[in-house]
C-alpha positions as CSV (number, residue, x, y, z in Angstrom):
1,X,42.2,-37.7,66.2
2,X,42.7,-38.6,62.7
3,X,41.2,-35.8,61.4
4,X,43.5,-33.8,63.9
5,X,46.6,-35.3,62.4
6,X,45.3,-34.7,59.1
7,X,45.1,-31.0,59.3
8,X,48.3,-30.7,61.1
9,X,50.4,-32.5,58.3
10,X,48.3,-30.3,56.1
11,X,49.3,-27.2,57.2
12,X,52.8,-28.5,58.0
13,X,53.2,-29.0,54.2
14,X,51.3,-25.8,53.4
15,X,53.6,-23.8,55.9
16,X,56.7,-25.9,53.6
17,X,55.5,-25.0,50.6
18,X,54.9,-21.0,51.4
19,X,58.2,-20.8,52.9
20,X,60.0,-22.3,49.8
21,X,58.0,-20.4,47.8
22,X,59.3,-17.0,49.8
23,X,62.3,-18.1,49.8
24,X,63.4,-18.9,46.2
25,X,65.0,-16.3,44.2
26,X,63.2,-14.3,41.1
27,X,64.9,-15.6,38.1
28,X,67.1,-13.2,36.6
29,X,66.5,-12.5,32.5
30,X,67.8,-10.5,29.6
31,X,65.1,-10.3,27.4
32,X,65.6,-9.7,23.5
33,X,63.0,-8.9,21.2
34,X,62.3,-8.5,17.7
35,X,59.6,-5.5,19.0
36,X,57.3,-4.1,16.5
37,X,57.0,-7.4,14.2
38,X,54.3,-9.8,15.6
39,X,52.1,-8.4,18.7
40,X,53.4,-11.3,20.5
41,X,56.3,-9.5,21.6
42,X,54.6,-6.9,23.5
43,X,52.4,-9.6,25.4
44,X,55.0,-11.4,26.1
45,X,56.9,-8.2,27.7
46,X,53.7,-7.3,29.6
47,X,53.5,-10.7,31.1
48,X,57.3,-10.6,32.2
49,X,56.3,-7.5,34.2
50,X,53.5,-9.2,36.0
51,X,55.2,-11.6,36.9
52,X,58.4,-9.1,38.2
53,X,55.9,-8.0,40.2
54,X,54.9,-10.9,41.8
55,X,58.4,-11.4,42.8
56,X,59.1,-14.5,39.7
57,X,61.5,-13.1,38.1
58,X,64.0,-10.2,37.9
59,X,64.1,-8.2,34.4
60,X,67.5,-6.6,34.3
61,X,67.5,-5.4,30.4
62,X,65.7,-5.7,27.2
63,X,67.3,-5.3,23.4
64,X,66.0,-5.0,20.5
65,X,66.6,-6.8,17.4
66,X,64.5,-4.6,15.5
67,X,66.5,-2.0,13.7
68,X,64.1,0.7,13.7
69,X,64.3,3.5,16.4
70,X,60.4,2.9,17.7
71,X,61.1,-0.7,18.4
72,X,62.6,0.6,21.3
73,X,60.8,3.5,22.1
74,X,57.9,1.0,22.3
75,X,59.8,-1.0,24.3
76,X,60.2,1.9,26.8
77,X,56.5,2.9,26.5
78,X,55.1,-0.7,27.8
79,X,58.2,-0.8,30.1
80,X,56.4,2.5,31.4
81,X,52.9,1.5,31.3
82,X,53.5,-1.6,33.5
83,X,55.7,0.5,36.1
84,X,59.0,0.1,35.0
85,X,60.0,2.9,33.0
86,X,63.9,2.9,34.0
87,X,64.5,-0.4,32.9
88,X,67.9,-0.4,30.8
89,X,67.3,-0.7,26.6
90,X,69.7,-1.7,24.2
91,X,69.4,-1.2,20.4
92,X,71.0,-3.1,17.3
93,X,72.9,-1.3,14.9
94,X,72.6,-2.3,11.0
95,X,70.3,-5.3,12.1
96,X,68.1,-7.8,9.9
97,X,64.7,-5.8,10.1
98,X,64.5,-2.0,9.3
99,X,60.5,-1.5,9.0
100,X,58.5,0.3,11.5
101,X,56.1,-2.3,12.3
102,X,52.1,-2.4,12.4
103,X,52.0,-1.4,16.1
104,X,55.4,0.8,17.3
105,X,53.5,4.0,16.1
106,X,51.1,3.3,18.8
107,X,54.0,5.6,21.2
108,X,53.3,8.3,19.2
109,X,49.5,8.6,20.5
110,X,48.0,11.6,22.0
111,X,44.8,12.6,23.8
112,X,43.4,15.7,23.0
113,X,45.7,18.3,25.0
114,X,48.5,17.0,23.1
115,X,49.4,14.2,26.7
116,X,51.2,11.2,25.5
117,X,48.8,8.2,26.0
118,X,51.6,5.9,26.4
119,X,54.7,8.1,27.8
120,X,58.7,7.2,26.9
121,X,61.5,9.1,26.7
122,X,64.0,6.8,24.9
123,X,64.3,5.3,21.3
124,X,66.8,3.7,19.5
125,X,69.0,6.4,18.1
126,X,69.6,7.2,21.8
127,X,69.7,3.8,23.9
128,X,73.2,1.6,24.4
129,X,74.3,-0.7,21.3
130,X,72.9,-4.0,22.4
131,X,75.7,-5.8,23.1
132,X,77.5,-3.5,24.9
133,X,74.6,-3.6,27.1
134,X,74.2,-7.4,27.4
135,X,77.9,-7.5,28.5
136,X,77.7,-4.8,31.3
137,X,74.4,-6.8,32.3
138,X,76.4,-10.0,32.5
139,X,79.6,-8.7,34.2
140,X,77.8,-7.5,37.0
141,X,75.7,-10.9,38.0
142,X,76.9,-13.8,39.6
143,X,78.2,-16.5,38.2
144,X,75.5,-19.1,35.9
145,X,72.6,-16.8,37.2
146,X,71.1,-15.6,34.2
147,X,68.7,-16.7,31.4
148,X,68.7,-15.3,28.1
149,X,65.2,-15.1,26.4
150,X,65.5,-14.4,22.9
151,X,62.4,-14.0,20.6
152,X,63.5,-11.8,17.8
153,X,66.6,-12.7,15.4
154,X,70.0,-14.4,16.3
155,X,71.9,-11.1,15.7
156,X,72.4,-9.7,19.3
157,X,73.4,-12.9,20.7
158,X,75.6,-14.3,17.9
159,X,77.5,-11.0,18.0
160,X,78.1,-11.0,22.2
161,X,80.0,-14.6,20.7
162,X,82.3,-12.3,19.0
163,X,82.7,-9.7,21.8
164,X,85.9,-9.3,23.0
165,X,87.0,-8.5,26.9
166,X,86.1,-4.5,27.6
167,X,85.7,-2.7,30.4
168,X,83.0,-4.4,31.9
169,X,85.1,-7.2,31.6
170,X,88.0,-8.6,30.5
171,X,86.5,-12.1,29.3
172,X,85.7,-12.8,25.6
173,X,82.1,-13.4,24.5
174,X,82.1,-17.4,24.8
175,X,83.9,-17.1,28.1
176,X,81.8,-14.5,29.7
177,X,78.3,-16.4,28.5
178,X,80.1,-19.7,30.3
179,X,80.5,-18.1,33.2
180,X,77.2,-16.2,33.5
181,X,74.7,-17.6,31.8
182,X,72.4,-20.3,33.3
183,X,70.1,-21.2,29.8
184,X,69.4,-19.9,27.0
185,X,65.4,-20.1,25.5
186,X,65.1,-19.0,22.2
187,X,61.6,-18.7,20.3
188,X,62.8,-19.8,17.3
189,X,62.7,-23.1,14.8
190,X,60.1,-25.7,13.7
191,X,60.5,-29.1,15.5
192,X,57.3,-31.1,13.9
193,X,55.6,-31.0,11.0
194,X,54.1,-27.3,9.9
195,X,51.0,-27.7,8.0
196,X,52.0,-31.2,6.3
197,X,55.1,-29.2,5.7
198,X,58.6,-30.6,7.0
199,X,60.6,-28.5,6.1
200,X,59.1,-25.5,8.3
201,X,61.4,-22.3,7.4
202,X,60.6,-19.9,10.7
203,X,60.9,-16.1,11.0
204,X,63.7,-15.6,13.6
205,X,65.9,-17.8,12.1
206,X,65.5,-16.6,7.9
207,X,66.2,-12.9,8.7
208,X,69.6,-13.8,9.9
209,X,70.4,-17.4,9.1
210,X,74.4,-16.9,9.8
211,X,73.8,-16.0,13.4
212,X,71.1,-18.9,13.4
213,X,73.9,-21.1,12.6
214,X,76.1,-19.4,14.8
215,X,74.1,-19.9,17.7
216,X,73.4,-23.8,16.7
217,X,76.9,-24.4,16.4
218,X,78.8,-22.7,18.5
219,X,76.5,-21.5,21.9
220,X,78.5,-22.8,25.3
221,X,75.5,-23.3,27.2
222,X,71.9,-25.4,27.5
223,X,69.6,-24.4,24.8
224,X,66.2,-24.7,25.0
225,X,64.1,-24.2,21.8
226,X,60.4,-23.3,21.4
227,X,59.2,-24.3,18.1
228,X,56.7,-22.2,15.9
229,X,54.3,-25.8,16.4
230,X,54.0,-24.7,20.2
231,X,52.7,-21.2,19.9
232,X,50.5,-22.0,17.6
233,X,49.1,-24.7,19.4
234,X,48.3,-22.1,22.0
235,X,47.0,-18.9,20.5
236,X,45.5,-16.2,22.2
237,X,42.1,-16.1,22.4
238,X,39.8,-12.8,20.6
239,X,37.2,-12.9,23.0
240,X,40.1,-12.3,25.5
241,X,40.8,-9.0,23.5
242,X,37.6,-7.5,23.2
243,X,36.2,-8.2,26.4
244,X,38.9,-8.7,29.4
245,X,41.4,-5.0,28.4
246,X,38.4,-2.5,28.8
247,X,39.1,-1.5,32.3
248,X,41.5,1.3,30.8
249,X,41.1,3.5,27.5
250,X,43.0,3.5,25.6
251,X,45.0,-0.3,26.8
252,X,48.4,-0.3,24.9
253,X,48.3,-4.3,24.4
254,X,44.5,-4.4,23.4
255,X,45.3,-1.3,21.1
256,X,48.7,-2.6,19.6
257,X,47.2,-6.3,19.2
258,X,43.5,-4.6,17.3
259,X,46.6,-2.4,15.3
260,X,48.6,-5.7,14.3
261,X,46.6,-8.5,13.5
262,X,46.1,-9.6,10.0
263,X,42.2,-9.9,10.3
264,X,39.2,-9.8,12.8
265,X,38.8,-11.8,14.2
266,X,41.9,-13.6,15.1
267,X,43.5,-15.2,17.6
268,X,46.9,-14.8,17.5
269,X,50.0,-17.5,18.2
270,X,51.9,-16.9,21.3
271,X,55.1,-18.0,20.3
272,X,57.1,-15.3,22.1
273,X,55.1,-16.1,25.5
274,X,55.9,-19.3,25.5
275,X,59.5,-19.0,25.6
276,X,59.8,-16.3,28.8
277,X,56.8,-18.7,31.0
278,X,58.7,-21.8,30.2
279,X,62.0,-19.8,30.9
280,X,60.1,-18.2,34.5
281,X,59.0,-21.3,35.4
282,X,60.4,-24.2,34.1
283,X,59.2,-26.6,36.6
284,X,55.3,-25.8,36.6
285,X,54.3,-28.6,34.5
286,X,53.0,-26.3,31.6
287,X,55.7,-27.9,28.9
288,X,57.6,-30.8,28.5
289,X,61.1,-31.3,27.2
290,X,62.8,-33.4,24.7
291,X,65.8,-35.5,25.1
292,X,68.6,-34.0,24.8
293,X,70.3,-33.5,21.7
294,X,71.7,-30.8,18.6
295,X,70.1,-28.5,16.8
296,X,71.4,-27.9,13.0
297,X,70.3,-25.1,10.9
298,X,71.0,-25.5,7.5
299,X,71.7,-22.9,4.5
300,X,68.2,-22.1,4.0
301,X,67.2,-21.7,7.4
302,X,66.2,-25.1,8.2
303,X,66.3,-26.5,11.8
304,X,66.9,-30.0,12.2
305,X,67.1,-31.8,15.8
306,X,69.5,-34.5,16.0
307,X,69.2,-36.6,19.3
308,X,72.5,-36.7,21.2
309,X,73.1,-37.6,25.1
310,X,75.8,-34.9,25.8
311,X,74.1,-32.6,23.5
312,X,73.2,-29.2,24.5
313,X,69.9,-28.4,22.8
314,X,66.3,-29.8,24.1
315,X,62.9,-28.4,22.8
316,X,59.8,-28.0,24.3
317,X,56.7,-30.5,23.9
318,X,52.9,-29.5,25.1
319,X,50.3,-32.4,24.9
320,X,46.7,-31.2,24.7
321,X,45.9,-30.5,28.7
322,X,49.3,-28.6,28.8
323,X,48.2,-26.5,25.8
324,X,45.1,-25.3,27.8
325,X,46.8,-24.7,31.1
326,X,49.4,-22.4,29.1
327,X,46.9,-20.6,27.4
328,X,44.7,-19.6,30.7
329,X,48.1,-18.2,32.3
330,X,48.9,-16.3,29.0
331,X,45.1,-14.9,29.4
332,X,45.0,-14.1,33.3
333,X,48.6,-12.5,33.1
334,X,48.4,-10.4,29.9
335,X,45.0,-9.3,31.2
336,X,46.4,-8.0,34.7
337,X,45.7,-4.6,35.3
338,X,49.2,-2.8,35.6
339,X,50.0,-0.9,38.4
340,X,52.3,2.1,38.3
């Protein structure tokens, strides 16, 4: 009889947690990207599209803050790879970061009747400015649905605080953010010590400090910050590389990673990952946050955290048995087969 009981309440909250689970909505993102300067970019972006396709979260546009025309051709190229080549692109003009990049030439690849390996039809000379995009994106969801994911520079994001009302709509840039975005995660910022270093000075925020500070200072909405110390805390694992990507040849990630890193072998920090899966799925125990509080960024690129109860910013924190539970889902998601 027990035993009876038991399974009954078992699958009672089994049945409970499959209908919840069916029932809540994908997440809705923006996701910008730096594409074409660290290869975490790309796996990032690949592990946003397995997880659209497991019904997660709901991509609705990716910029570039990349100002280099095969940063978004790229961008199109893994959009088509993973089976979602009409996703709409948006493209900086005069941004922080003109070079090609160690791994955007990988669209220009062809097999040996000429075939694109890695097909796109869009680059950045010919995709929407990014922040006319980001405001058509906006307008047209409802109200406080949306998270912004940014992983590249501050540019995109600092200028849609400067938009003014257009004909997607007639509210400003702060005003439009307010009423449409839910968070904003940004990979970006060093929140411990670096190396015995404390005065960490990260990528994002040196190629365009005055947006950095824009964004610190001015952003109506919860911030949530992932700090250079968390992606490399968790960094991808080679043998992951050279063993778990040879189902298909040639493997745009495997290829694009073998392309970018420094040396072999190398496992690579995840920083960009870490911002989309904690922005995906906040509530899965694979981070914790801080209190909350204000993030400062100073003249030379600096980012200090100053605790503060009605404060906006919070950054992440991942003890050691967090660390390994993010790393497996960065290796059994980037490693999914894509399906087209």
């Amino acid at each position: 009889m027990r035993q009876t009981l038991f399974s009954l309440l078992a699958l009672a909250f089994l049945t409970t947690s499959i209908s919840h689970a069916e029932t809540k909505a994908p997440v809705k993102m923006i996701f910008d990207t730096d594409m074409g300067n660290d290869i975490d970019d790309a796996m990032a972006l690949a592990m946003i599209h397995q997880l659209a396709r497991r019904g997660a979260v709901e991509l609705l546009a990716v910029t570039s803050t990349k100002d280099h025309p095969r940063s978004v051709a790229y961008i199109d190229a893994l959009n088509t790879w993973y089976g979602f080549p009409d996703l709409p692109l948006g493209a900086v003009r005069d941004g922080a970061a003109k070079e090609e990049g160690k791994y955007n030439g990988q669209v220009d690849r062809k097999g040996p009747e000429g075939k694109p390996f890695f097909p796109h039809d869009l680059d950045g000379t010919k995709a929407p400015e990014a922040v006319s995009l980001i405001r058509k994106t906006l307008a047209a969801q409802p109200d406080g649905s949306v998270m912004l994911v940014q992983v590249g520079f501050f540019t995109n994001f600092a200028r849609l605080l400067d938009s003014k009302g257009d004909e997607f709509s007639p509210l400003d840039g702060p005003a439009l953010i307010k009423a449409k975005v839910k968070e904003l995660v940004i990979m970006a910022g060093a929140f411990q010590t670096i190396g015995f270093n404390t005065k960490h000075i990260e990528y994002n925020v040196k190629l365009d400090i005055p947006s950095a500070k824009r964004i610190a200072a001015e952003w109506p909405t919860p911030v949530i910050w992932s700090g250079f110390e968390i992606g490399i805390a968790a960094a991808y694992p080679w043998k992951s590389i050279v063993e778990d990507y040879n189902y298909m040849e040639p493997h745009l990630i495997k290829d694009s990673y073998l392309a970018y890193v420094p040396q072999q072998p190398h496992d690579r920090p995840t920083w960009d990952l870490t911002a989309a899966l904690y922005a995906i799925y906040p509530d899965r125990g694979y981070f914790d946050l801080s209190p909350q509080g204000h993030v400062h960024v100073d003249d030379e690129g600096r980012t200090d955290f100053r605790e503060k109860g009605d404060g906006n910013d919070r950054y992440l924190l991942m003890n050691a048995v967090q660390t390994e539970k993010v790393r497996e889902a960065f290796v059994q998601l980037c490693t999914e087969p894509p399906v087209r």
